[in-house]
Gaussian input, Z-matrix of N, CA and C with variables (Angstrom, degrees):
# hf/3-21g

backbone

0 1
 N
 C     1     B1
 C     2     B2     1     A1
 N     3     B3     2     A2     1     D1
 C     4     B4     3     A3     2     D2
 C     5     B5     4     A4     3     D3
 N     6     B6     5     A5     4     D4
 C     7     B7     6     A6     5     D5
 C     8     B8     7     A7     6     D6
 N     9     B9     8     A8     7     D7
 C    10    B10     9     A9     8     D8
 C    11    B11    10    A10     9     D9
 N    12    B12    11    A11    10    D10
 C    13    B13    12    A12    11    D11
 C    14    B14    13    A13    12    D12
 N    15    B15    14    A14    13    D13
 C    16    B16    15    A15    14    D14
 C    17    B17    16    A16    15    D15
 N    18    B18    17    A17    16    D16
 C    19    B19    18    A18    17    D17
 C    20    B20    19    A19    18    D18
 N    21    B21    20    A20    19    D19
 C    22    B22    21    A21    20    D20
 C    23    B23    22    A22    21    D21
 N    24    B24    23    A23    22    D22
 C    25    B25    24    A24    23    D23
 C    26    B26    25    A25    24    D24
 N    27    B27    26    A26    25    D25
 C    28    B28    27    A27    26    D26
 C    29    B29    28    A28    27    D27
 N    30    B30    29    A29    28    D28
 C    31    B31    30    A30    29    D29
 C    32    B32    31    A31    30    D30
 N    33    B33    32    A32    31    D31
 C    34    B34    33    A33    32    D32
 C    35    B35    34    A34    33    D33
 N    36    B36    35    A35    34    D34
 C    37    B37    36    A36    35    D35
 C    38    B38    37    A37    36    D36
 N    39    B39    38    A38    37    D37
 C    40    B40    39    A39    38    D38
 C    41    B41    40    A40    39    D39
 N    42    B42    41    A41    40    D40
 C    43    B43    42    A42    41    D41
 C    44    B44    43    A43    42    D42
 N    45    B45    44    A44    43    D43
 C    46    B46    45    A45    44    D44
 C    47    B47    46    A46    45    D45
 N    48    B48    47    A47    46    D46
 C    49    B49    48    A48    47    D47
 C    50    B50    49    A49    48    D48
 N    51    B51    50    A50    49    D49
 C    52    B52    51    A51    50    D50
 C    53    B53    52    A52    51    D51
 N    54    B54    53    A53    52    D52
 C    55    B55    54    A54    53    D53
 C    56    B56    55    A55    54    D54
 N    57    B57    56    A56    55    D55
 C    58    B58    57    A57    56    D56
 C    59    B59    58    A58    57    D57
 N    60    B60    59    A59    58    D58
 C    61    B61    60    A60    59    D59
 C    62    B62    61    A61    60    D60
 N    63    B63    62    A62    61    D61
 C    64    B64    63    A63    62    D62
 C    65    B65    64    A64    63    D63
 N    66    B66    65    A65    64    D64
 C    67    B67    66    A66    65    D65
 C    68    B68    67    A67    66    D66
 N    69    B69    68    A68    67    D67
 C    70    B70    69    A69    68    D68
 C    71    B71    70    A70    69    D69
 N    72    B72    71    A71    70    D70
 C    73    B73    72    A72    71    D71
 C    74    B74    73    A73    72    D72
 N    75    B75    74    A74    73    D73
 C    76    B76    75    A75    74    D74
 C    77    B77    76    A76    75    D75
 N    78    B78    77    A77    76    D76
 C    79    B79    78    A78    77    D77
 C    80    B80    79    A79    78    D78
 N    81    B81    80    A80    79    D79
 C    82    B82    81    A81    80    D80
 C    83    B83    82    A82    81    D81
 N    84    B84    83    A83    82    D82
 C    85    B85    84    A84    83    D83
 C    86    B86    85    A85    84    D84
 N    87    B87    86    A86    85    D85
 C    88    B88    87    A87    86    D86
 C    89    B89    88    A88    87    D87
 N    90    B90    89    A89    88    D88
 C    91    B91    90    A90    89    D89
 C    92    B92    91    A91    90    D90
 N    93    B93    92    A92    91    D91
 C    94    B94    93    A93    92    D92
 C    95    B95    94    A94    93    D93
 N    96    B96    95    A95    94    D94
 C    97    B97    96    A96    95    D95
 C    98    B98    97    A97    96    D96
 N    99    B99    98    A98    97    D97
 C   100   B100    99    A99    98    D98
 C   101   B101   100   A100    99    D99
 N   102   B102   101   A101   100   D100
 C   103   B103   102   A102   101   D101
 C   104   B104   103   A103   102   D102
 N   105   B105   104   A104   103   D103
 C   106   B106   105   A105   104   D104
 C   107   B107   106   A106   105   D105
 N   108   B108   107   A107   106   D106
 C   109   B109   108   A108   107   D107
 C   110   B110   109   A109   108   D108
 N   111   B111   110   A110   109   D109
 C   112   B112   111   A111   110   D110
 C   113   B113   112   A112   111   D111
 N   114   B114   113   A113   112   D112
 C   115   B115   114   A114   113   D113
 C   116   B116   115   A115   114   D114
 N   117   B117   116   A116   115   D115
 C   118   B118   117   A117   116   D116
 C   119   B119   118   A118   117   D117
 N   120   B120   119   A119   118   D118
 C   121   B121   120   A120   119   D119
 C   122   B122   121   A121   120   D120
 N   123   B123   122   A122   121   D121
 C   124   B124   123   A123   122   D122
 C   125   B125   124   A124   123   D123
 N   126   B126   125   A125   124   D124
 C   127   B127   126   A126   125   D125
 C   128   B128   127   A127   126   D126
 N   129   B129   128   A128   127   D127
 C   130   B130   129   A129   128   D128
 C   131   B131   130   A130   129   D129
 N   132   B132   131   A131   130   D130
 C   133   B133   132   A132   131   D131
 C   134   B134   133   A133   132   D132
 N   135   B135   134   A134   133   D133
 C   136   B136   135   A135   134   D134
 C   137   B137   136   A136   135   D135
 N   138   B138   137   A137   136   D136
 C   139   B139   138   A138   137   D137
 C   140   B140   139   A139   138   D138
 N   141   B141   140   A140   139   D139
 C   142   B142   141   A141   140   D140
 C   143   B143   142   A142   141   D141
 N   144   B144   143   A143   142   D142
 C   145   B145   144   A144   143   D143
 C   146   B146   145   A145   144   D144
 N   147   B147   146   A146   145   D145
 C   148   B148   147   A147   146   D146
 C   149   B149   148   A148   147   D147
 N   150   B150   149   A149   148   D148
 C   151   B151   150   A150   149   D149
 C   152   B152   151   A151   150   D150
 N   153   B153   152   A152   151   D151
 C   154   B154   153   A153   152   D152
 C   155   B155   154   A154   153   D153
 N   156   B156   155   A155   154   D154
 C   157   B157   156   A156   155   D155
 C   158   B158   157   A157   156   D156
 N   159   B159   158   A158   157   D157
 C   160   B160   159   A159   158   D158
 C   161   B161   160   A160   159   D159
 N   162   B162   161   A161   160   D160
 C   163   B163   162   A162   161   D161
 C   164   B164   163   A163   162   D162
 N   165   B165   164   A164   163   D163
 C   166   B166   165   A165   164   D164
 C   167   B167   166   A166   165   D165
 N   168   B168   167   A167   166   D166
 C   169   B169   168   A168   167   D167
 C   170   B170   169   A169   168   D168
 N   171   B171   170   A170   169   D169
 C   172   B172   171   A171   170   D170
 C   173   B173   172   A172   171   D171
 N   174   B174   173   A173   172   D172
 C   175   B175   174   A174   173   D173
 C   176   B176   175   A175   174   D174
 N   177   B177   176   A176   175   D175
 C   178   B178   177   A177   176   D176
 C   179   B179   178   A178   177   D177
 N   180   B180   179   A179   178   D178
 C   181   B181   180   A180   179   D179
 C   182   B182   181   A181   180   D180
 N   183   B183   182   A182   181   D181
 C   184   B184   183   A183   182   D182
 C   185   B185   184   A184   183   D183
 N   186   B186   185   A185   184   D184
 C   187   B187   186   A186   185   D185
 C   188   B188   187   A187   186   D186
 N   189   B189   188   A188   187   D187
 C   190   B190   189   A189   188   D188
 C   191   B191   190   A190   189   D189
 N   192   B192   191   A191   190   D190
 C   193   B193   192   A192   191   D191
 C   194   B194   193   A193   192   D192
 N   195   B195   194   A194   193   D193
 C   196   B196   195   A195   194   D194
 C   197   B197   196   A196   195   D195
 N   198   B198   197   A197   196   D196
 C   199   B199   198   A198   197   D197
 C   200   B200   199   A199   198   D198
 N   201   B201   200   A200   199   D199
 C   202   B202   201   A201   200   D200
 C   203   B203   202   A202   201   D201
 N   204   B204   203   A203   202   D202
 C   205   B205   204   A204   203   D203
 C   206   B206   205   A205   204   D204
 N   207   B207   206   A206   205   D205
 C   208   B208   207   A207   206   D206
 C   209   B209   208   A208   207   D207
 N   210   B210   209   A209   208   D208
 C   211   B211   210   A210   209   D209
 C   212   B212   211   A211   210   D210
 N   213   B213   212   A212   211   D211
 C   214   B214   213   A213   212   D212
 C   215   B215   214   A214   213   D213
 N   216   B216   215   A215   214   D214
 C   217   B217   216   A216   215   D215
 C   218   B218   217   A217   216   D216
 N   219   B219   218   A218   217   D217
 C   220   B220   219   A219   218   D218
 C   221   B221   220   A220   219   D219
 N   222   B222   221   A221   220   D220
 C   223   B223   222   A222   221   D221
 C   224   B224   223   A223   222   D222
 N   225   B225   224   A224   223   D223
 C   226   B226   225   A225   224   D224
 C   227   B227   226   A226   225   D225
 N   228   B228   227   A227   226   D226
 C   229   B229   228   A228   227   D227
 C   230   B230   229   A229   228   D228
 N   231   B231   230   A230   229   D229
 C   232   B232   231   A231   230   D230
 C   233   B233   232   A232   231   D231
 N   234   B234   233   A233   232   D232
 C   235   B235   234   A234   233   D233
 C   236   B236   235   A235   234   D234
 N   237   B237   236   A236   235   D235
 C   238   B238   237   A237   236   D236
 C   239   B239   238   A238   237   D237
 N   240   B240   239   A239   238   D238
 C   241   B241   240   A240   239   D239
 C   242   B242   241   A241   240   D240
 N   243   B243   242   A242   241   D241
 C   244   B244   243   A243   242   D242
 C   245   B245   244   A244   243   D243
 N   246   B246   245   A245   244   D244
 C   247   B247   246   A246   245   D245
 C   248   B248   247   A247   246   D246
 N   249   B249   248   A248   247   D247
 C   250   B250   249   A249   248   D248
 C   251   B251   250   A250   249   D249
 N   252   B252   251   A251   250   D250
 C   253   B253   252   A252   251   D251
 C   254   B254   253   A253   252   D252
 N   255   B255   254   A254   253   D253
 C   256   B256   255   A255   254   D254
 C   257   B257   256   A256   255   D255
 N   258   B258   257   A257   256   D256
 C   259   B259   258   A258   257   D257
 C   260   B260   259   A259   258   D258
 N   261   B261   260   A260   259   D259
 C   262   B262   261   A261   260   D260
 C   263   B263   262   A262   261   D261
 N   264   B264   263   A263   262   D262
 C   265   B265   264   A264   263   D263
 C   266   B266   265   A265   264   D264
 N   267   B267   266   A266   265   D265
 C   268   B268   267   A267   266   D266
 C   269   B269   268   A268   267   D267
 N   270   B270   269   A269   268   D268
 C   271   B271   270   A270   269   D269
 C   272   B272   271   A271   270   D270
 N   273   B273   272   A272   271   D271
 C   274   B274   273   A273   272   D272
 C   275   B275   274   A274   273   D273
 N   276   B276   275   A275   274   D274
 C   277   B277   276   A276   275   D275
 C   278   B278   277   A277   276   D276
 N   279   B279   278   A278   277   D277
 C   280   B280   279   A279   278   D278
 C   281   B281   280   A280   279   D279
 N   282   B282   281   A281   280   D280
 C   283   B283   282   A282   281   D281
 C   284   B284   283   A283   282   D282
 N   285   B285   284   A284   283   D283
 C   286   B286   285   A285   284   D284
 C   287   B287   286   A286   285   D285
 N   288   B288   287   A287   286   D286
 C   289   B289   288   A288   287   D287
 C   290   B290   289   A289   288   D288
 N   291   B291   290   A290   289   D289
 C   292   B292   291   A291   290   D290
 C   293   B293   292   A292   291   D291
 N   294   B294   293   A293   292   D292
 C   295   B295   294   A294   293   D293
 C   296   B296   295   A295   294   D294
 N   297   B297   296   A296   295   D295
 C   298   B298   297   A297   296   D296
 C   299   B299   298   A298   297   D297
 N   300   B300   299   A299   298   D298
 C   301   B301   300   A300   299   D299
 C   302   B302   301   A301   300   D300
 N   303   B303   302   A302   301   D301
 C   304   B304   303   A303   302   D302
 C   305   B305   304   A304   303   D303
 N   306   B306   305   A305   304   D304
 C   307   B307   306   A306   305   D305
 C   308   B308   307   A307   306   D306

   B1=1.4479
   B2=1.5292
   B3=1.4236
   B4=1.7556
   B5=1.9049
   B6=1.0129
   B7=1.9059
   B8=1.3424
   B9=1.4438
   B10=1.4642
   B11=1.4589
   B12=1.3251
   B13=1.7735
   B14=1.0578
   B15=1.2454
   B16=1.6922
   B17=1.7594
   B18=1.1101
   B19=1.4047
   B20=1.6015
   B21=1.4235
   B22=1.1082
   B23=1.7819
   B24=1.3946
   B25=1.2913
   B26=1.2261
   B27=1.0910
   B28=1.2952
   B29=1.2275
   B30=1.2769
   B31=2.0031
   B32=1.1311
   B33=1.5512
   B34=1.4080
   B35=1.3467
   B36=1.3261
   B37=1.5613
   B38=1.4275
   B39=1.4040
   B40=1.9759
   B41=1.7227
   B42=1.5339
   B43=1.5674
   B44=1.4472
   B45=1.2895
   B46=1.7067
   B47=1.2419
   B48=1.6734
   B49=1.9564
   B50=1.6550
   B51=1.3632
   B52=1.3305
   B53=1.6787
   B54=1.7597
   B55=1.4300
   B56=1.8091
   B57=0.6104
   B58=1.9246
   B59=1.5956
   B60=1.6496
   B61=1.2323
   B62=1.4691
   B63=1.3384
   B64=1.0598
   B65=1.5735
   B66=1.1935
   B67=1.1240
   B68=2.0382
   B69=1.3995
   B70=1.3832
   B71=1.6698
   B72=0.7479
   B73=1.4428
   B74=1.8862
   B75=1.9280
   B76=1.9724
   B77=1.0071
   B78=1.7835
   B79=2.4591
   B80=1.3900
   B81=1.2317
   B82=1.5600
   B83=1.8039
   B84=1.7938
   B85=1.9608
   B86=1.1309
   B87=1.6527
   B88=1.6441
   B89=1.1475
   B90=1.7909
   B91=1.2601
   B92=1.5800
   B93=1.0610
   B94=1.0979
   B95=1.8291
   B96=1.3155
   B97=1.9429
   B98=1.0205
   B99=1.6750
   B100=1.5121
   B101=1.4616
   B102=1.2892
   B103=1.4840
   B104=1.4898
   B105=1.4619
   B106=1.8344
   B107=1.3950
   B108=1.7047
   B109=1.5521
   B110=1.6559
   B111=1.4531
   B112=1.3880
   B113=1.4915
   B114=1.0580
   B115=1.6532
   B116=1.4026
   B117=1.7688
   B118=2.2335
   B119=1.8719
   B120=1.3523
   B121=1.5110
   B122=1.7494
   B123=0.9839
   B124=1.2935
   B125=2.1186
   B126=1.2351
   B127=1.4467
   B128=1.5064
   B129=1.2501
   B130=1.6784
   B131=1.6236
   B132=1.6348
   B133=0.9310
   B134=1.3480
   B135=1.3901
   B136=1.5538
   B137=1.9902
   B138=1.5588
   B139=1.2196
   B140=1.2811
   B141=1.5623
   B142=1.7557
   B143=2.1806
   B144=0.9327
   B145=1.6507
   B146=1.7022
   B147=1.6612
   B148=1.6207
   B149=0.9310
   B150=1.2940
   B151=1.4829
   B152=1.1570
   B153=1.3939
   B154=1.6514
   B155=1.8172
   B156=1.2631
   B157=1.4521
   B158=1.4954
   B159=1.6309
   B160=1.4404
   B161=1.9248
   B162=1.6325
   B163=1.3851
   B164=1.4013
   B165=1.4557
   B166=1.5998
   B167=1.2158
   B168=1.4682
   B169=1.2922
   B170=1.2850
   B171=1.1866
   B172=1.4641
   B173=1.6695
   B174=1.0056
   B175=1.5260
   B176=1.5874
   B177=1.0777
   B178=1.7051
   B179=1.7693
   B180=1.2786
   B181=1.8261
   B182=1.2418
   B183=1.9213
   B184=1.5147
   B185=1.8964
   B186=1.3351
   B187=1.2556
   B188=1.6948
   B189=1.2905
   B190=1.7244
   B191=1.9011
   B192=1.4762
   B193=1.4571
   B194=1.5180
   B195=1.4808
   B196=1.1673
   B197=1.8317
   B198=1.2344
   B199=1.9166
   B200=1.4803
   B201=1.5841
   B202=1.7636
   B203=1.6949
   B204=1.3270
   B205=1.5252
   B206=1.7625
   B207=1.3662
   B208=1.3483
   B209=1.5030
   B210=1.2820
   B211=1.2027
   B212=1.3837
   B213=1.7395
   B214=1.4587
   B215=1.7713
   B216=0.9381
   B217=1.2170
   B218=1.4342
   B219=1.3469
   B220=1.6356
   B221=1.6160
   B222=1.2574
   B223=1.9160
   B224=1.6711
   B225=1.7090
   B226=1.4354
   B227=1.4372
   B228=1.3509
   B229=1.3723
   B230=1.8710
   B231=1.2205
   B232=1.2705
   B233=1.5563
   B234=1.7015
   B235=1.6152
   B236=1.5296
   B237=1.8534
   B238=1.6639
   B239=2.0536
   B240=1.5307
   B241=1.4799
   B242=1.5986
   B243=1.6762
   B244=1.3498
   B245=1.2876
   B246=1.6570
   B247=2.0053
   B248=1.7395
   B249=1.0805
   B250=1.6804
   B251=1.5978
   B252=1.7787
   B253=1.2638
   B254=1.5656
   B255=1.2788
   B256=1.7621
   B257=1.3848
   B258=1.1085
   B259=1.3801
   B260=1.2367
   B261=1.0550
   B262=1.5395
   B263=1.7572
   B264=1.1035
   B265=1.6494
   B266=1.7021
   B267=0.9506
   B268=1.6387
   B269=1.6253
   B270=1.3948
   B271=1.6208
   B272=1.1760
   B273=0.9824
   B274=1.7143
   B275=1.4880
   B276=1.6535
   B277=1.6295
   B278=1.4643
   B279=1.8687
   B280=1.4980
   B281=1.8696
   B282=1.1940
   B283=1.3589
   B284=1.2787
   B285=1.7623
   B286=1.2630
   B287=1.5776
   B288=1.3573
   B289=1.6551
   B290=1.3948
   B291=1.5593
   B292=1.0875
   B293=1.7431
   B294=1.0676
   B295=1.9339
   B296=1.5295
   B297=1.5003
   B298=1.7630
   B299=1.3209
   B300=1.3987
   B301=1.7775
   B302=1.8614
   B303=1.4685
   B304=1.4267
   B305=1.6709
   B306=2.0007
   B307=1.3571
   B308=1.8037
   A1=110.81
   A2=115.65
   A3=128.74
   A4=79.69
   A5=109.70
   A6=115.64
   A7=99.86
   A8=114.99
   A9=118.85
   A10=127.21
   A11=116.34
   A12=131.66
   A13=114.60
   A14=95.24
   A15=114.64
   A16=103.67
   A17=117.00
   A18=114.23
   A19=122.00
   A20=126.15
   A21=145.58
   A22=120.90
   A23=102.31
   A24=108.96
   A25=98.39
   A26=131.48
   A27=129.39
   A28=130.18
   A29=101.71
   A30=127.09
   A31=105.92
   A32=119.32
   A33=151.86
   A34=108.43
   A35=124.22
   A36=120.54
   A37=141.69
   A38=86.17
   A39=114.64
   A40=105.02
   A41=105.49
   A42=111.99
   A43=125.68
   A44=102.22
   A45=128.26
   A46=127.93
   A47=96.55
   A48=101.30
   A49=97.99
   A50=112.71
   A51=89.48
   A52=128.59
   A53=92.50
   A54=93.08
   A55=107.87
   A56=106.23
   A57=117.48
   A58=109.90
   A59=122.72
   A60=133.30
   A61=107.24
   A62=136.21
   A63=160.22
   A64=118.54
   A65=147.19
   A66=121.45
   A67=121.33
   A68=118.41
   A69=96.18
   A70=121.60
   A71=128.62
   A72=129.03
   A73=106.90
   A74=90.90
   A75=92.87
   A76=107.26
   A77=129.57
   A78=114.60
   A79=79.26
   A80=122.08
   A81=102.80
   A82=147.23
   A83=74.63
   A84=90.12
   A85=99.12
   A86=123.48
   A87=116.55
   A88=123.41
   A89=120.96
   A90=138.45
   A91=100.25
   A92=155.40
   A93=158.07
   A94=93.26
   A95=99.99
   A96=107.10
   A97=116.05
   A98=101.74
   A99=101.55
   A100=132.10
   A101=105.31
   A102=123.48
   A103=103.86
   A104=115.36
   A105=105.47
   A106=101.53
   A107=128.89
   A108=104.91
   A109=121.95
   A110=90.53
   A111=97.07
   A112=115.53
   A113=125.42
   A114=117.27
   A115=118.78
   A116=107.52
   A117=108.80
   A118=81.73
   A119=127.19
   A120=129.76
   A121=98.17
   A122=124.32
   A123=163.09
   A124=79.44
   A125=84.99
   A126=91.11
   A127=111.85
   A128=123.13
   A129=120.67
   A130=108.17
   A131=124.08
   A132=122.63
   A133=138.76
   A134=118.17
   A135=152.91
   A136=84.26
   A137=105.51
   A138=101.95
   A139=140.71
   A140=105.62
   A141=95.14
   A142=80.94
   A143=112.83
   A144=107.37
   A145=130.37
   A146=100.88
   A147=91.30
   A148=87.87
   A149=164.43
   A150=168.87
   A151=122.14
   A152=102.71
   A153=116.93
   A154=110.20
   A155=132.29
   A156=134.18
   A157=101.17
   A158=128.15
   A159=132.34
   A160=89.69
   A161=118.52
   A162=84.19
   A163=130.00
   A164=128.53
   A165=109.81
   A166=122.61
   A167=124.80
   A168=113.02
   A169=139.92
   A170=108.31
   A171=122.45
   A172=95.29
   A173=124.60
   A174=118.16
   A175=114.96
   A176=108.61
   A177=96.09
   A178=106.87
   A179=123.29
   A180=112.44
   A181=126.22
   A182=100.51
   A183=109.90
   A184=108.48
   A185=100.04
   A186=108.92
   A187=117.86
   A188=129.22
   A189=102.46
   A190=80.51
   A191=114.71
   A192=105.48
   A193=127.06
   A194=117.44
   A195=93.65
   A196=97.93
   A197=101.02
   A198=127.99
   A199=113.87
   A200=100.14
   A201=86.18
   A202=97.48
   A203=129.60
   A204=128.97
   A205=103.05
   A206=95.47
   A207=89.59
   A208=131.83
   A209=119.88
   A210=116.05
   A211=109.80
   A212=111.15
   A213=97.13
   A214=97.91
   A215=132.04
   A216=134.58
   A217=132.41
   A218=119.91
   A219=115.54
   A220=118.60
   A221=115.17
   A222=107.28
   A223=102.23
   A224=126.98
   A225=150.57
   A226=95.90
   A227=91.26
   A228=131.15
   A229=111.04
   A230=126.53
   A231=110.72
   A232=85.97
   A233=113.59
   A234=115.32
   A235=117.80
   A236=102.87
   A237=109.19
   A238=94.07
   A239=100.15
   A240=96.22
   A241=123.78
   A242=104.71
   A243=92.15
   A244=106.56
   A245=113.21
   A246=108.35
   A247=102.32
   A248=96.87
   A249=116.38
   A250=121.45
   A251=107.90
   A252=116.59
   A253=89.56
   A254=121.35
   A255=128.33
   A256=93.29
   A257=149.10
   A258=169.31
   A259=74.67
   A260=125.29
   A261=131.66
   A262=99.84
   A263=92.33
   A264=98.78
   A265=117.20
   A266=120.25
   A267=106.15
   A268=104.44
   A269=114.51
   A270=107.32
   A271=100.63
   A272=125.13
   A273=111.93
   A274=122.35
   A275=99.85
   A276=104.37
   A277=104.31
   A278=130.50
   A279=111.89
   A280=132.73
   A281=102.56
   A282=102.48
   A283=137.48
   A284=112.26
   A285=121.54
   A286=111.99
   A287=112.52
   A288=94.72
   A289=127.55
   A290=119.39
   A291=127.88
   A292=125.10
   A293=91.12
   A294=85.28
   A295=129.67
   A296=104.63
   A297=104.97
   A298=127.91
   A299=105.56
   A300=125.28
   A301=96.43
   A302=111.80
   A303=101.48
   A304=103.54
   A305=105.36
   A306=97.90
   A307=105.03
   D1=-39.80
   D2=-172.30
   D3=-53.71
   D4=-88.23
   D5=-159.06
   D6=-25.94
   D7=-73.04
   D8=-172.99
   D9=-41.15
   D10=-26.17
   D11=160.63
   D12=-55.21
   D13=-57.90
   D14=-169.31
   D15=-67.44
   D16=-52.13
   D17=175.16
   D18=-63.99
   D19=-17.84
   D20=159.42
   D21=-72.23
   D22=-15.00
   D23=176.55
   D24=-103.38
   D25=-47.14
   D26=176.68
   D27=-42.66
   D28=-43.76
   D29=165.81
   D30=-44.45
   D31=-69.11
   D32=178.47
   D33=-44.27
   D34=-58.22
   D35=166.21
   D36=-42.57
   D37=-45.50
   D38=-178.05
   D39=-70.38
   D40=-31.99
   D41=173.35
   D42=-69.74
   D43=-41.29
   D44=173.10
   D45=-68.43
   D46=-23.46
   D47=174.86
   D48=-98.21
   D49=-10.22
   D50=-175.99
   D51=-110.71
   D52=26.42
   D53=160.87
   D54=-90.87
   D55=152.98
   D56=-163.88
   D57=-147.68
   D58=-21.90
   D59=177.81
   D60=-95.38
   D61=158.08
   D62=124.86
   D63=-46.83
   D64=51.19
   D65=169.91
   D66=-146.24
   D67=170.01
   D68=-170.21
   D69=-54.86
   D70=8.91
   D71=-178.54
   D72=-91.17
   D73=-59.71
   D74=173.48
   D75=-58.94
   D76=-16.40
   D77=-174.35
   D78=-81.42
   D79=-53.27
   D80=-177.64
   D81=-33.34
   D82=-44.55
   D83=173.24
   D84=-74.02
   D85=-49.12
   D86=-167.60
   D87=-43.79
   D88=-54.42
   D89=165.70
   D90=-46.83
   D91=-73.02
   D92=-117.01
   D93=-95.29
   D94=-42.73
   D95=172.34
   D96=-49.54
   D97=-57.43
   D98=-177.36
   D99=-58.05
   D100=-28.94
   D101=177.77
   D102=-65.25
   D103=-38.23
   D104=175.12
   D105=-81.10
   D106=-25.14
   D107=177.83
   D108=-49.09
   D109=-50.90
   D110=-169.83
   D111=-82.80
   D112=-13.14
   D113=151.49
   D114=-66.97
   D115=-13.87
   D116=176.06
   D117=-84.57
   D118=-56.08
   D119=-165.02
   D120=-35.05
   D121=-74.97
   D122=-177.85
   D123=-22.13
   D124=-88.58
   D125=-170.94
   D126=-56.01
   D127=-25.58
   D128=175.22
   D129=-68.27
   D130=-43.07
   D131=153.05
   D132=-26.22
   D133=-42.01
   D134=-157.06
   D135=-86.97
   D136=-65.87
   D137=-178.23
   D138=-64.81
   D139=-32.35
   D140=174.19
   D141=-154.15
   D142=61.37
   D143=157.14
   D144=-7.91
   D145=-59.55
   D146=173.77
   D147=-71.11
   D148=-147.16
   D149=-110.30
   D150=-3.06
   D151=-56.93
   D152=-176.27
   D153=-88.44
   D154=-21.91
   D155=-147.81
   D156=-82.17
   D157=-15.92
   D158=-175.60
   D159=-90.22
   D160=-59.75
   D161=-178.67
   D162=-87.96
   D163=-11.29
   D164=136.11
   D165=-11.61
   D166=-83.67
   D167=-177.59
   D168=-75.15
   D169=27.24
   D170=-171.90
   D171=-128.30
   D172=-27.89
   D173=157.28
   D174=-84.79
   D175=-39.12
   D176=173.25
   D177=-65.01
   D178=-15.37
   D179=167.85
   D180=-81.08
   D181=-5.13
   D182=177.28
   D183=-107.07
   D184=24.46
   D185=-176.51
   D186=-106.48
   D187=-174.72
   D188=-177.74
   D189=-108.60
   D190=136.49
   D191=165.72
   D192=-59.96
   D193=-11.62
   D194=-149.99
   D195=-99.70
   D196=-12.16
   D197=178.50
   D198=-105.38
   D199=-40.91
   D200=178.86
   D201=83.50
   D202=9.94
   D203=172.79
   D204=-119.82
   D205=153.36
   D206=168.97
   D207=-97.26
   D208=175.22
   D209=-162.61
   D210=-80.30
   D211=118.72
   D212=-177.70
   D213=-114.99
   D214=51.69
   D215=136.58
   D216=-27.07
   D217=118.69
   D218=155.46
   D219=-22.31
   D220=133.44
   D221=-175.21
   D222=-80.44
   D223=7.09
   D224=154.14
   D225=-39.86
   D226=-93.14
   D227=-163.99
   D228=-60.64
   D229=6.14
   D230=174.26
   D231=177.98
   D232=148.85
   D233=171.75
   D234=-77.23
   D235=-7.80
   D236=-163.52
   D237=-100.64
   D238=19.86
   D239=-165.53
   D240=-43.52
   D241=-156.46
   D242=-169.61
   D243=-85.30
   D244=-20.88
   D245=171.10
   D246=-40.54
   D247=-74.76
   D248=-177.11
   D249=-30.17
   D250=-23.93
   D251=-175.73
   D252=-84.53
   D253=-60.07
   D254=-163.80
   D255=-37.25
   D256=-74.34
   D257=-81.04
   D258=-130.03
   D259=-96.56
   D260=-175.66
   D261=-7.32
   D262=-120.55
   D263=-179.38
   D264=-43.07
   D265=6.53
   D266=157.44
   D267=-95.88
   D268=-22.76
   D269=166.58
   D270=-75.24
   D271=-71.48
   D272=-177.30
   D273=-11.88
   D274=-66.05
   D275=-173.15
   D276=-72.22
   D277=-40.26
   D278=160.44
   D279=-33.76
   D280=-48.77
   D281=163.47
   D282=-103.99
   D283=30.48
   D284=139.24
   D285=-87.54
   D286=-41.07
   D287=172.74
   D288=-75.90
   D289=-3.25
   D290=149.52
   D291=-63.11
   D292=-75.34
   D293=157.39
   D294=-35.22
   D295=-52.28
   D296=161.06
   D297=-42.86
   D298=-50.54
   D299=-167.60
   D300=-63.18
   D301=-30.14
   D302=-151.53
   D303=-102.63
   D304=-3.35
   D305=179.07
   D306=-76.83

């Protein structure tokens, strides 16, 4: 199960660094990422809980509560924009495969 995470994050990563544009198509991928992070979270949870339960909740505070998506906003139009979202969840998934590597 450890490899298969890890290779699923990995997927997940390479997708996440490579939005670089601003536009409706990348809020689209972003949203659509996030939705596979947290179905890998979900299952990392499943695998080792204390491990994972501090950054769970530290990505669910970088999430919008009322959708559960992140903010893909112009970085104009809001300081939590959509740069700010990428970053977001590519740290996230960096230090889930950091956490993996170190169980």
């Amino acid at each position: 199960m450890k490899t298969e995470l890890l290779k699923e994050l990995s997927v997940l990563h390479t997708k996440v660094a490579a939005l670089k544009v601003y536009d409706s198509e990348s809020a689209a991928l972003l949203k659509q990422y996030n939705q596979e992070f947290e179905a890998i979270l979900t299952r990392l949870l499943a695998f080792n809980a204390d491990r994972f339960k501090a950054l769970a909740a530290s990505h669910h505070k970088k999430t919008i509560p009322e959708t559960h998506d992140v903010d893909v906003h112009d970085d104009t139009a809001s300081s939590h924009g959509f740069y700010d979202s990428v970053a977001d969840l590519n740290n996230c998934i960096n230090d889930s495969i950091g956490t993996m590597n170190s169980i």
